[in-house]
C-alpha positions as CSV (number, residue, x, y, z in Angstrom):
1,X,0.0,0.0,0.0
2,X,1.5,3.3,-0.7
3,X,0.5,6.5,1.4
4,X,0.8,10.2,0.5
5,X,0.5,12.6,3.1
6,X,1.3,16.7,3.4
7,X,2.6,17.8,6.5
8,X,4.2,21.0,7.9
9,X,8.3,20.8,7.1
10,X,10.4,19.4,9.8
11,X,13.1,22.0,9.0
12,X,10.3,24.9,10.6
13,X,10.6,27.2,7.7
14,X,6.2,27.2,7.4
15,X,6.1,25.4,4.4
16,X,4.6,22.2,3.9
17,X,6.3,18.8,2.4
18,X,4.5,15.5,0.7
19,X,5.5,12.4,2.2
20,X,4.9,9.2,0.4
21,X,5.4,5.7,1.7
22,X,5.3,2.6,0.7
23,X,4.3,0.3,3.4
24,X,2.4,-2.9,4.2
25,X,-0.6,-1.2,5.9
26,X,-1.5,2.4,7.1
27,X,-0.3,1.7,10.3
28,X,3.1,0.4,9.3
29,X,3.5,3.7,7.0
30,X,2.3,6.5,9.8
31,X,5.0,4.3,12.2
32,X,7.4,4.5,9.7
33,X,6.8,8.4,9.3
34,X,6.7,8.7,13.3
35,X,10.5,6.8,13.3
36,X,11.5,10.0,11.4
37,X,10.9,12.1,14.3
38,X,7.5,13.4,12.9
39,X,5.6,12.5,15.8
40,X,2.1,13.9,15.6
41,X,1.3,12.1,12.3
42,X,-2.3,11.2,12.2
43,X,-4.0,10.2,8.7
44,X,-7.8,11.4,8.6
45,X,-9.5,10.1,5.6
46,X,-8.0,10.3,1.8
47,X,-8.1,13.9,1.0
48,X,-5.1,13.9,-1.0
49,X,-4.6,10.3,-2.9
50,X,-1.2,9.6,-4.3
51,X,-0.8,10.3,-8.2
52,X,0.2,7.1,-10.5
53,X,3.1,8.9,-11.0
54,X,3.9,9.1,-7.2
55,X,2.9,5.1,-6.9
56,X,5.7,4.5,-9.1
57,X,8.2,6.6,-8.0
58,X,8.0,5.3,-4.0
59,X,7.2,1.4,-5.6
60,X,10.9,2.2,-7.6
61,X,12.9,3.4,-4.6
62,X,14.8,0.8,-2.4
63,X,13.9,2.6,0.7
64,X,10.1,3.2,0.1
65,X,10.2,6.5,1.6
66,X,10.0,9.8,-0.3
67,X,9.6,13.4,0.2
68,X,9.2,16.7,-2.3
69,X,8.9,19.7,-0.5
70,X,6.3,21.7,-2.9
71,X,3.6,19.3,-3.5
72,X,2.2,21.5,-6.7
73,X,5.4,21.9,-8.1
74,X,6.2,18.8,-10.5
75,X,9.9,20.3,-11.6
76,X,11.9,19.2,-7.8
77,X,12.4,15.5,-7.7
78,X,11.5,13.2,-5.2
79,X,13.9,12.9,-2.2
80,X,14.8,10.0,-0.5
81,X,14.4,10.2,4.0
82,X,17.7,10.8,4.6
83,X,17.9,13.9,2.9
84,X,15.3,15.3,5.0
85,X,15.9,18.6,6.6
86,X,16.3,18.8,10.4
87,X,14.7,21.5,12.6
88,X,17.3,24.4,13.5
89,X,18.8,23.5,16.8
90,X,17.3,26.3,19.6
């Protein structure tokens, strides 16, 4: 199952970033989300369905975990989890 969710960026500059995730259930993708550190992940219904073009993207990457951070923008590329940005330290 692959799930695409938009949530505020982890790097606190207001904007928002797309996740997508391929995992074997919902639960096993929001735990997978909550591992990054993004801990008040909830998913409420299926306002925002990944594209066909999204399915294949996360289906083709080893680690089944993408990001992009302008959902309406279709020139950035996907970005694998590790290249997430961190929150400035305080």
């Amino acid at each position: 199952m692959v799930v695409a969710i938009g949530l505020p960026s982890p790097a606190g500059d207001g904007g928002t970033v797309r996740f997508l995730v391929h995992a074997a259930n919902r639960a096993r993708a929001l735990t997978r989300l909550r591992n990054l550190g993004l801990r008040s992940v909830y998913l409420r219904g299926n306002a925002e369905p990944p594209t066909p073009d999204e399915i294949t993207a996360v289906l083709h990457h080893p680690d089944g975990l993408l990001w992009r951070s302008t959902p309406g923008a279709a020139q950035e590329l996907w970005h694998p989890a590790r290249a997430l940005p961190k929150a400035p330290a305080a």
